[in-house]
Wavefront OBJ file of the C-alpha trace (Angstrom):
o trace
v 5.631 -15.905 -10.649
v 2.954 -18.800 -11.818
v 3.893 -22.424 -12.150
v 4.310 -21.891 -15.953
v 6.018 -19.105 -15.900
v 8.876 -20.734 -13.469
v 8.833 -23.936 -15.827
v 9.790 -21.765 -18.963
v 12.519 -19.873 -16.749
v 13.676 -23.285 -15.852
v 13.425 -24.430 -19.289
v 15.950 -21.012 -20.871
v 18.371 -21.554 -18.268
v 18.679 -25.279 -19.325
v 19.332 -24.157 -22.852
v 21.414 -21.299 -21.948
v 23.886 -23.725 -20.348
v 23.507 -26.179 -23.264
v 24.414 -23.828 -26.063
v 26.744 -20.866 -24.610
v 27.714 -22.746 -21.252
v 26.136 -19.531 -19.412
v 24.871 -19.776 -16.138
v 22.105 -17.261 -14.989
v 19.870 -16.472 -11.997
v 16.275 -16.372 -12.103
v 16.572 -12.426 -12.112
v 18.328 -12.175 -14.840
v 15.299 -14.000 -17.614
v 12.569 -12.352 -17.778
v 9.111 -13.317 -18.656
v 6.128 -11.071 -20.199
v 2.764 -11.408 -21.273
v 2.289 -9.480 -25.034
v -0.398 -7.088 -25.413
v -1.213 -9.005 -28.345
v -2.493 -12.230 -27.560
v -1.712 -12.830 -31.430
v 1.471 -13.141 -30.264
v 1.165 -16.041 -27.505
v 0.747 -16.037 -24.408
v 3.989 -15.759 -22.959
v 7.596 -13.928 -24.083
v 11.063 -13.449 -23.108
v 13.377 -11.232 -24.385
v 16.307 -13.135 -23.339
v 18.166 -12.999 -26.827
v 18.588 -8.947 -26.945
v 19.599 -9.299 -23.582
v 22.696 -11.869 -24.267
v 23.401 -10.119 -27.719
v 25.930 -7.911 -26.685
v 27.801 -10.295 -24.527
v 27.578 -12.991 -27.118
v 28.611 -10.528 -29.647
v 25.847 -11.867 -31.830
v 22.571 -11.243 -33.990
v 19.504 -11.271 -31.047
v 17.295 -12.870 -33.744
v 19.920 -15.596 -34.231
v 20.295 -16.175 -30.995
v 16.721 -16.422 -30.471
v 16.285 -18.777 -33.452
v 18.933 -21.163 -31.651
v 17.064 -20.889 -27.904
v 13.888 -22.073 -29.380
v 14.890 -24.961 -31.236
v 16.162 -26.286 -27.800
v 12.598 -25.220 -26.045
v 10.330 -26.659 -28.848
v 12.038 -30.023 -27.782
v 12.714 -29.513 -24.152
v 9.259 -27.037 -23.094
v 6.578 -29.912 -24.124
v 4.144 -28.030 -21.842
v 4.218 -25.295 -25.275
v 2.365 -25.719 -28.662
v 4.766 -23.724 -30.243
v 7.790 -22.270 -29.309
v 8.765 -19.071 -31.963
v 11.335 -16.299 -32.620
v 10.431 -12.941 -33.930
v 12.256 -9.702 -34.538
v 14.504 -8.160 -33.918
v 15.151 -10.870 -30.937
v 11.906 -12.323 -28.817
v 10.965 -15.743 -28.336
v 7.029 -16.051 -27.755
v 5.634 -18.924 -26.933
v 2.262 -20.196 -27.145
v 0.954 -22.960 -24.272
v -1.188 -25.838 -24.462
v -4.445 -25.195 -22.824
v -3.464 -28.109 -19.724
v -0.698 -26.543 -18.938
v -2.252 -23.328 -18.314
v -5.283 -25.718 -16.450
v -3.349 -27.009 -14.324
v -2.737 -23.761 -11.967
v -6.471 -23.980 -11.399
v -5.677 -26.936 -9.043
v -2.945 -24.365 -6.986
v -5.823 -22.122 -6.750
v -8.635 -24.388 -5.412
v -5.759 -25.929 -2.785
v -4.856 -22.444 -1.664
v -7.749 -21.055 -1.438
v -7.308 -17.476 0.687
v -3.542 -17.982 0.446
v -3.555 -17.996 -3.644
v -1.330 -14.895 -4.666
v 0.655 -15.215 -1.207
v 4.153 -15.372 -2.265
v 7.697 -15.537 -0.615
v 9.290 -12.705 -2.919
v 10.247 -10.364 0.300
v 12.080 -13.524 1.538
v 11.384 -12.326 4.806
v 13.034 -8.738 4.749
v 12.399 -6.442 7.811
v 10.601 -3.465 6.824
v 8.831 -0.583 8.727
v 6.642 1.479 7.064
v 5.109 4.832 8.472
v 1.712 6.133 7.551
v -0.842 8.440 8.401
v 0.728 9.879 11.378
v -1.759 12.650 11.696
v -1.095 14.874 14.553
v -3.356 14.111 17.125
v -5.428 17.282 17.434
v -8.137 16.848 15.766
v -10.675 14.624 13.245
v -9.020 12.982 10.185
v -9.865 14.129 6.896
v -9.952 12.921 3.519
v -6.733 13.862 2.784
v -5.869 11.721 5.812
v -7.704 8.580 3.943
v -6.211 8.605 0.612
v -2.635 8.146 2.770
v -4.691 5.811 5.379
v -5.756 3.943 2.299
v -2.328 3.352 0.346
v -0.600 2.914 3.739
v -2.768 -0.432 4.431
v -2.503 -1.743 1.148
v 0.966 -1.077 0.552
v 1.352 -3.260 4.097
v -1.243 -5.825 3.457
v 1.404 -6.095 -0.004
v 4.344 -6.842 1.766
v 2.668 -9.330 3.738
v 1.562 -11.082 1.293
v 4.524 -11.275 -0.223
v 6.619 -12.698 2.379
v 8.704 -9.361 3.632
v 8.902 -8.901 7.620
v 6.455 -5.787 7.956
v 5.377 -3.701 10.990
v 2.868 -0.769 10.248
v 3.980 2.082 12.711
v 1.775 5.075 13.454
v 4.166 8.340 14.531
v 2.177 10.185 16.973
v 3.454 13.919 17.211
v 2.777 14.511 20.957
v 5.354 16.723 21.394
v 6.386 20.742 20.725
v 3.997 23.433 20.020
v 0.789 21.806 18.604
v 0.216 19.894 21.568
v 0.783 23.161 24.255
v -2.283 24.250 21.814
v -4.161 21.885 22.184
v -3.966 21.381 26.050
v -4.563 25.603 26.072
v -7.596 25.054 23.503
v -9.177 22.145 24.955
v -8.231 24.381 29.307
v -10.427 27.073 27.310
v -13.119 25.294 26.414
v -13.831 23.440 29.802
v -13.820 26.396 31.529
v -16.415 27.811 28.868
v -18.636 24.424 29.729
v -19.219 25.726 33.126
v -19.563 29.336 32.264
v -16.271 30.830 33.430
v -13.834 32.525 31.033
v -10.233 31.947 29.973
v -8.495 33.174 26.905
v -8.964 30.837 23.615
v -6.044 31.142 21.573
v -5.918 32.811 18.669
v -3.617 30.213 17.123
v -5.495 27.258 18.645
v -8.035 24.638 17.718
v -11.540 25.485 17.463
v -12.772 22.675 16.039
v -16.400 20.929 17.396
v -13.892 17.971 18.350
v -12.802 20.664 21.151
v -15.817 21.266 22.701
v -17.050 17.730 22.628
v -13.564 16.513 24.021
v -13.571 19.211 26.929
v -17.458 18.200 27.414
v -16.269 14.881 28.172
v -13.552 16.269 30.339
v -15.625 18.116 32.089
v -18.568 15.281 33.128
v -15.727 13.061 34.323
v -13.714 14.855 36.417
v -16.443 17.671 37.461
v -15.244 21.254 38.203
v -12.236 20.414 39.996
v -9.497 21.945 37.249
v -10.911 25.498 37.909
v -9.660 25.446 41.024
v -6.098 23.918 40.587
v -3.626 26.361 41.266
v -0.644 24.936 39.774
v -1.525 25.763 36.400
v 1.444 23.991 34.666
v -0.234 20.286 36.576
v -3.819 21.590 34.544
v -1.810 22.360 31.294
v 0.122 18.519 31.399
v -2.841 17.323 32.232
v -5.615 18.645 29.652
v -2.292 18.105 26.666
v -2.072 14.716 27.905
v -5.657 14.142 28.256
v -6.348 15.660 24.814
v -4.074 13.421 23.301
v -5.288 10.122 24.725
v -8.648 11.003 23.521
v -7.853 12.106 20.230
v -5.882 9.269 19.517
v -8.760 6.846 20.605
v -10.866 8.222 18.043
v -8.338 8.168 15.615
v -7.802 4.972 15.958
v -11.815 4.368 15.914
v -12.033 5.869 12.916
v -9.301 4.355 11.321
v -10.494 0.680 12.493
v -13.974 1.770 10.664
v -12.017 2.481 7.531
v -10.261 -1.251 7.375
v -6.991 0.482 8.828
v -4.460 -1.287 12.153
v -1.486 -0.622 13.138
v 0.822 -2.944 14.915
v 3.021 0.079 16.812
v 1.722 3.798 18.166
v 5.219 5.530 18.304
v 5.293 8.315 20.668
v 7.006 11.319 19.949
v 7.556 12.080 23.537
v 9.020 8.864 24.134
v 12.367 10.438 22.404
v 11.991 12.836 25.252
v 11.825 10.306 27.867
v 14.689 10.050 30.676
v 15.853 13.914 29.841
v 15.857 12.747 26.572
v 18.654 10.464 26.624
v 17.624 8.924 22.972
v 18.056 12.333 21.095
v 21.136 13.208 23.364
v 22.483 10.109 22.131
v 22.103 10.861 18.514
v 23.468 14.596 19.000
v 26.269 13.478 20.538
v 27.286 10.996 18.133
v 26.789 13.635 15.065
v 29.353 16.112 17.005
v 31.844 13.142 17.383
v 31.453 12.572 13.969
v 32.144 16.411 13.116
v 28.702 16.791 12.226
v 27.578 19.933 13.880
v 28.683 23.577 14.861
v 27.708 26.120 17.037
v 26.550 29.214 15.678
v 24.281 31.893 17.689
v 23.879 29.912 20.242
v 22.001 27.063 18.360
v 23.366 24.035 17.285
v 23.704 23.163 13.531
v 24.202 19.909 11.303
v 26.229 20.427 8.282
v 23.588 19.018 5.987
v 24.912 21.076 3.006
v 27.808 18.684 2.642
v 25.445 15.848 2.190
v 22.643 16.786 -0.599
v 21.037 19.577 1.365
v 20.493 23.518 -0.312
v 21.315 24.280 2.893
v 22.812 23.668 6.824
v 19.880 23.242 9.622
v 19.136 24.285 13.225
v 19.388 21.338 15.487
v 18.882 22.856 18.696
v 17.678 26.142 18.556
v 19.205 29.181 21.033
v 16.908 28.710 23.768
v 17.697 25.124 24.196
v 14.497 23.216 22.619
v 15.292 20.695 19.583
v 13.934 21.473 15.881
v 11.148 19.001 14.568
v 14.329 16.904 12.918
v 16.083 16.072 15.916
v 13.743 13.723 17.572
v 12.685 12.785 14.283
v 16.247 11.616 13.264
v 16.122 9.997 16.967
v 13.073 8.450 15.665
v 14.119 6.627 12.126
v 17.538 5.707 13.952
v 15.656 3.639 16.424
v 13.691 1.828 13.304
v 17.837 1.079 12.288
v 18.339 0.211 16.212
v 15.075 -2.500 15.909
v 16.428 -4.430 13.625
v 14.950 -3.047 10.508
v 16.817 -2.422 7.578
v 14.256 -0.587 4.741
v 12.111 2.072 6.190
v 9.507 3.806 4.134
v 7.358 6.709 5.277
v 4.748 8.348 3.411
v 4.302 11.790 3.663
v 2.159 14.953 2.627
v 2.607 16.709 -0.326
v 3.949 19.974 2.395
v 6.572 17.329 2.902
v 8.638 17.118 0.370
v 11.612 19.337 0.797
v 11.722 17.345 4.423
v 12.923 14.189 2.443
v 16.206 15.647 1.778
v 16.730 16.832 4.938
v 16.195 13.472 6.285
v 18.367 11.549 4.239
v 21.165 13.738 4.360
v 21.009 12.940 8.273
v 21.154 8.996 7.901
v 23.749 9.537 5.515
v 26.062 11.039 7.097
v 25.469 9.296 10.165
v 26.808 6.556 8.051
v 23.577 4.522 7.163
v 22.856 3.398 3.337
v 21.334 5.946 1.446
v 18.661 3.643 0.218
v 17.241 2.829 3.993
v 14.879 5.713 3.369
v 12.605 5.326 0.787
v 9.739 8.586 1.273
v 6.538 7.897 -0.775
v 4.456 11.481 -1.029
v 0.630 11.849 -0.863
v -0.271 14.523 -3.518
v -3.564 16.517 -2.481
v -7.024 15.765 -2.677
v -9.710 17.524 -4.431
v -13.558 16.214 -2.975
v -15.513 17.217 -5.680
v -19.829 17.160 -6.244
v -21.820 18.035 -8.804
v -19.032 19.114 -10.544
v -17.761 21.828 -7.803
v -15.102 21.425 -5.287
v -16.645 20.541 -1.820
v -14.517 21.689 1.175
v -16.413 21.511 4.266
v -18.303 19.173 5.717
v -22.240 20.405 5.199
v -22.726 19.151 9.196
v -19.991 20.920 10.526
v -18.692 23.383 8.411
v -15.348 22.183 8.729
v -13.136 19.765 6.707
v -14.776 16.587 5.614
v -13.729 13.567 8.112
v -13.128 10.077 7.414
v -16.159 9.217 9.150
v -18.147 11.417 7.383
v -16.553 10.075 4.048
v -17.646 6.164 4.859
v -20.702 7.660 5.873
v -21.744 8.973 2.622
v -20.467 6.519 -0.087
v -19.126 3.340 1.863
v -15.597 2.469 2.927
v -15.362 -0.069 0.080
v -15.499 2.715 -2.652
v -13.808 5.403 -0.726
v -10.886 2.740 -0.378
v -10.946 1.746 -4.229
v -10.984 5.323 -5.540
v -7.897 6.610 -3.192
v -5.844 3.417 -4.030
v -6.697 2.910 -7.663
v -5.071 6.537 -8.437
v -0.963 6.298 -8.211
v -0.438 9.295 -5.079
v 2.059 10.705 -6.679
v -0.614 12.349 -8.572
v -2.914 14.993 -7.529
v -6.930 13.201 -7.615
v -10.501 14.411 -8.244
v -12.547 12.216 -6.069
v -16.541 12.660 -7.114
v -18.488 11.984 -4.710
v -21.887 11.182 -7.206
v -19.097 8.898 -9.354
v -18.362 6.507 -5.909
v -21.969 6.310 -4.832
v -23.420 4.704 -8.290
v -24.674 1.499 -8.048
v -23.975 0.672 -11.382
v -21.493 -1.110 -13.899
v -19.955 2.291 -14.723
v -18.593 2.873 -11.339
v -15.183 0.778 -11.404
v -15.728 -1.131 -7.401
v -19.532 -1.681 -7.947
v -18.352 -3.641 -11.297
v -15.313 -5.471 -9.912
v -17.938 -6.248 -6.627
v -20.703 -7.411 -8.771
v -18.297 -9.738 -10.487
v -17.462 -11.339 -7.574
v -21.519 -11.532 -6.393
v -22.360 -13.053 -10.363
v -19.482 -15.532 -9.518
v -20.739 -16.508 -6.368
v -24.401 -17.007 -7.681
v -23.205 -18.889 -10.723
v -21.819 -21.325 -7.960
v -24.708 -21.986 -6.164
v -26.735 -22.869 -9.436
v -24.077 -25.719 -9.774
v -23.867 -28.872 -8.315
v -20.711 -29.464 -6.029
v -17.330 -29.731 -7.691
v -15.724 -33.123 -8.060
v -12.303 -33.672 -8.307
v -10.265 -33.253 -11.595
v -7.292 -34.581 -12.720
v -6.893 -32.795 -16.092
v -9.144 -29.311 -16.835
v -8.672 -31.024 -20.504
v -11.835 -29.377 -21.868
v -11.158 -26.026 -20.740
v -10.050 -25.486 -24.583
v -12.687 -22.355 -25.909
v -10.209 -18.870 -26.222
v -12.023 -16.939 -23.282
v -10.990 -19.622 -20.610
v -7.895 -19.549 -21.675
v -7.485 -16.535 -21.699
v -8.908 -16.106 -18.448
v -7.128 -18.916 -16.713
v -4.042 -17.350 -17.975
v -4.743 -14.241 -16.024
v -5.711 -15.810 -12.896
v -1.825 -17.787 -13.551
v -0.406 -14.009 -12.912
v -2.048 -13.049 -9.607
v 1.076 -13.681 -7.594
v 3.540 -12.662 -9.891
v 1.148 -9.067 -10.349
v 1.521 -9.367 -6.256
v 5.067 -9.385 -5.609
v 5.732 -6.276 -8.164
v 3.081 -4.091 -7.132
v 4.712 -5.031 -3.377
v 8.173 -4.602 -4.472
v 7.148 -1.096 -5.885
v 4.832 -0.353 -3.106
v 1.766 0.485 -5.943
v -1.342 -0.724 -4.982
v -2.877 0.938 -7.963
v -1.751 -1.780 -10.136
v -3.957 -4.593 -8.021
v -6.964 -2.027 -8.707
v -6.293 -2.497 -12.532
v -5.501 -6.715 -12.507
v -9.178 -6.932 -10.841
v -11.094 -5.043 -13.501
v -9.157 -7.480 -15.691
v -9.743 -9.951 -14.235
v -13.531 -9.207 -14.133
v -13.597 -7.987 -17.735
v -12.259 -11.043 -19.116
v -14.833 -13.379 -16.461
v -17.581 -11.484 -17.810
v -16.155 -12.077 -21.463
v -16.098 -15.764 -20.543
v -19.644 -15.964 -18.928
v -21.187 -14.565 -22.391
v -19.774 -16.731 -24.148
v -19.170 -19.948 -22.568
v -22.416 -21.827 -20.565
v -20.931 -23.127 -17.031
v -24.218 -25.138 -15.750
v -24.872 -27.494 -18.817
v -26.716 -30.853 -17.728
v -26.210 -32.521 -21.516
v -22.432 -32.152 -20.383
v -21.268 -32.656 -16.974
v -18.402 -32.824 -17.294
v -17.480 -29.579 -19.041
v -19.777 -27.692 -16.540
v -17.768 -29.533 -13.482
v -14.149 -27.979 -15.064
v -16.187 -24.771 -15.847
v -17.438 -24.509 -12.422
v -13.914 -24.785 -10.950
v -12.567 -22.271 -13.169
v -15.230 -19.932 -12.112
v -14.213 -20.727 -8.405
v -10.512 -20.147 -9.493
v -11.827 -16.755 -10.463
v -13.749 -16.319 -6.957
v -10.711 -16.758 -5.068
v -7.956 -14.694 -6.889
v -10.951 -11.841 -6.895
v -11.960 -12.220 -2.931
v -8.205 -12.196 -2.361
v -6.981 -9.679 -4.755
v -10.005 -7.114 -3.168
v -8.590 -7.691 -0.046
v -4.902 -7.144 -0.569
v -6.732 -3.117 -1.676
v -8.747 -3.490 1.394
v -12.358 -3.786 -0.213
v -14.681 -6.511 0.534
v -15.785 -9.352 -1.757
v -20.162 -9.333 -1.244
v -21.150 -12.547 -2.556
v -24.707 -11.115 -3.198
v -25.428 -8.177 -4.789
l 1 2 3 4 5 6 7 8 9 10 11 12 13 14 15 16 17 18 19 20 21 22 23 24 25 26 27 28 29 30 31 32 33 34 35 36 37 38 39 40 41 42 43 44 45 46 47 48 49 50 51 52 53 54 55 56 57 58 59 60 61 62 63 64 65 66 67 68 69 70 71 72 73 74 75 76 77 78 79 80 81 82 83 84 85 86 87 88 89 90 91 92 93 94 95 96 97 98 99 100 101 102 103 104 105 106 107 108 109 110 111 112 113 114 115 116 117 118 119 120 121 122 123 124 125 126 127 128 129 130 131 132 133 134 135 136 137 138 139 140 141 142 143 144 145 146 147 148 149 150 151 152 153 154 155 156 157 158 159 160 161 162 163 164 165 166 167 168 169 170 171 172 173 174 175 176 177 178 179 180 181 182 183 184 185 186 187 188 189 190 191 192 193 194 195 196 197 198 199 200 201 202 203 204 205 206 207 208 209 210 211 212 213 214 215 216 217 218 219 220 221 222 223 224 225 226 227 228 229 230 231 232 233 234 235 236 237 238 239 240 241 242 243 244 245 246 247 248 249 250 251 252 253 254 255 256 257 258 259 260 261 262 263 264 265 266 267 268 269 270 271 272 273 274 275 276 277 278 279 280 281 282 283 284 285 286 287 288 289 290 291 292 293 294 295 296 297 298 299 300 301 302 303 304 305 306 307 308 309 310 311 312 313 314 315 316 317 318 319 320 321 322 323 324 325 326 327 328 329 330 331 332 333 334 335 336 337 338 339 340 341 342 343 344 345 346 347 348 349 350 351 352 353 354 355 356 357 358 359 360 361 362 363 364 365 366 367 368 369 370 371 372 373 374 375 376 377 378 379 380 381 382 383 384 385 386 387 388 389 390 391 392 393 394 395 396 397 398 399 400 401 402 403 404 405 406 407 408 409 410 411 412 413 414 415 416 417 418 419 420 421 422 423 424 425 426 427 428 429 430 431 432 433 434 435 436 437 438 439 440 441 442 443 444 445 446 447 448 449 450 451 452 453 454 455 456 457 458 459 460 461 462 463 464 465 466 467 468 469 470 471 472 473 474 475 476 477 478 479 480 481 482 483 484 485 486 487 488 489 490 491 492 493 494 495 496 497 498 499 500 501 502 503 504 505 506 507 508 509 510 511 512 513 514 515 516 517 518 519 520 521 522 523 524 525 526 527 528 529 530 531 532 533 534 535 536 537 538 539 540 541 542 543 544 545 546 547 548 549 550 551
């Protein structure tokens, strides 16, 4: 919320209490911008919202509201009701300046806002078993991940970014089998490949490595369990290094690498712990020698295996382990996002921290809906190197992490996406990042034509329609921050900064900043176009895309 946006707030709630003797929270009045500008440049619909209470006409009410505000609300030129119950309200062009002096004092904190009021919140992404190269499916939930955290941050909430590493069950005896396969192929000796295993060139180059570090010496060892632990452990450790190579390359960190073996630690004492407390709570029955949970009495189509007959847990059992730690840490909204194959798991899940008596609402489950890579107008599925799926590597390779980023965050994920490859390599105006980019570089060369701001006290002259309309934009940056944190959308950043650029470029064609035969006019332009420099270099980061200042 901007400066004039909280003075108008202030300003209803002071009438409210003058004419009805009502009392509301900030919450409760809201504040819009029309799609008409005809209309103003600011709204409420406050009236409709009191009509029922008040047992009274919205546009009445409404008429009454603004005759306080067009006394009280000096910062407006004209405070107005309309039908069937708004009050717009159009502002003088110094109150809407005056935000450009928040933006040139902030600087790379403008938009930063405290609307998370420091709420602890874990959110898991990617989590990618490690056993093999990620893919593009990969980055469009690598993507969102980071700038649904970098979101949160900005907006004040307590946020760790937590990668779930699946280093336990089947996948990973695979994996150790694969990779036991392969080294013995690198010196020539045989041992059976499975069928069911990874065959990937990340394999070979992984057992490779292996084998020019440790030499031969793992043909020989006769314990073959000892080689097993130690090429699935091995195989991990290096698979997760280049994960996390790759996803450092694509702007992506994480603050915590959960391990799902960790769950398994101390004869897995942490899942015991969670098993027993479900059977005290009458959670669970035997049946065929496996353990269920009753998860039909909580949401579920149907019960589910917890521990199956010959004594190994399901995939939910560590995994409820897992999100009851996340409770156990202190955090008290978790939010995972998940594949597409996912989505009958969210169910599951909940109806397990239900019933084990947390708040439905801990869990939120955000799902990544598939990718199509598309060029020249035909689906692409391998990678032309390696003939198997395209990588992230390969991906940033090709047309640059900044566009790769833009195009997997600018589409909501709940959708399924097209990404064309020929679209996010144009250099030109057509391709959304290149345009939002180059109005950050024409912003940044405007600046350097100018001679160095000096301090203003009033941006008085700052009267023509496209700076105000533009300033007026660059007044919503924080309040377009919090909501598209508080609904975990990055998309909606993507859309404020071709706004933002559309209506700068608007501005430049009509308006001259650098005018000699009026200094003074050019100084208040100047800092308006460095108002725009800074809510663009900021709002590109919060999507993880960078700002070029030459182009």
């Amino acid at each position: 919320m901007n400066a004039v946006e909280t003075r108008i707030i202030t300003e209803i709630g002071n009438a409210l209490k003058e004419l009805y003797g009502l009392v509301r929270d900030e919450g409760f009045i809201m504040i819009e911008t029309p799609r008409d500008p005809k209309m103003g440049d600011y709204a409420t619909n406050i009236a409709m919202r009191l009509a029922k209470e008040l047992h009274r006409n919205p546009f009445d009410i409404a008429n009454e509201i603004a005759a306080v505000l067009r006394e009280k609300l000096t910062e407006a030129s004209s405070v107005e009701a309309a039908r069937p119950g708004f009050i717009n309200f159009r502002m003088k062009g110094e109150s809407l300046a005056d935000n450009l002096k928040v933006i040139l004092e902030e600087g790379d904190a403008y938009g930063r806002n405290d609307s998370g009021k420091g709420q602890k919140i874990l959110v898991e992404w990617v989590s990618a078993n490690p056993t093999g190269d990620l893919h593009c499916g990969h980055a469009r939930n690598a993507a969102w991940g980071d700038s649904i955290s970098r979101l949160l941050e900005a907006s004040g909430y307590d946020n760790l970014r937590e990668y779930y590493i699946n280093d336990a069950g089947n996948q990973i005896v695979m994996l150790g089998e694969s990779l036991t396969a392969r080294y013995f192929e690198h010196f020539g000796k045989e041992y059976p490949l499975p069928e069911d295993g990874y065959h990937a060139q990340d394999i070979i180059d992984i057992a490779d490595a292996i084998a020019e570090t440790d030499g031969d010496r793992w043909l020989y060892e006769e314990d073959a369990e000892k080689r097993l632990e130690y090429f699935k452990k091995e195989g991990v450790r290096r698979e997760l290094k280049k994960i996390e190579k790759d996803l450092e390359m694509f702007g992506v960190r994480f603050d915590s690498w959960m391990h799902e073996t960790f769950f398994y630690e101390n004869g897995g004492e942490r899942i015991n712990a969670v098993l027993e407390r479900m059977q005290r709570m009458g959670l669970t029955y035997e049946k065929d020698g496996a353990l269920w949970f009753r998860s039909s009495e909580y949401g579920d189509d149907k019960d589910r295996v917890l521990k199956k007959s010959d004594g190994t847990y399901a995939y939910l059992t560590p995994d409820i382990a897992n999100h009851v730690y996340k409770y156990e840490r202190g955090y008290r909204k978790l939010v995972d996002l998940w594949g597409a194959d996912h989505h009958s798991y969210i169910t599951r899940m909940k109806c397990a921290l239900t019933a084990l008596g947390y708040d439905r609402d801990l869990l939120d489950v955000d799902i990544i809906q598939m990718v199509r890579m598309v060029e020249d107008g035909v689906e692409v599925k391998m990678s032309k190197r390696t003939g198997n799926a395209i990588t992230i590597r390969e991906l940033v390779e090709d047309v640059g992490c900044d566009a790769a980023r833009w195009f997997f965050v600018s589409k909501d994920v709940s959708s399924h996406m097209d990404f064309d490859f020929n679209f996010a390599r144009k250099k030109s105006e057509d391709n959304p990042v290149y345009y939002a980019q180059y109005a950050h570089a024409r912003m940044c060369s405007i600046l350097r034509q100018c001679p160095e701001l000096k301090p203003v006290e009033t941006y008085d002259l700052l009267t023509d329609q496209k700076e105000i309309e533009l300033m007026k934009y660059l007044n919503e940056f924080p309040t377009v921050v919090a909501d598209a944190a508080r609904t975990r959308m990055p998309n909606k950043i993507c859309q404020y900064i071709q706004t933002v650029a559309r209506l700068f470029h608007s501005f430049y064609g009509v308006c001259r900043v650098n005018d000699s035969a009026n200094p003074e006019l050019s100084n208040q332009r100047a800092a308006l176009v460095t108002a725009a420099k800074i809510t663009m270099k900021n709002a590109l980061y919060l999507i993880g895309v960078s700002a070029p200042e030459k182009m």
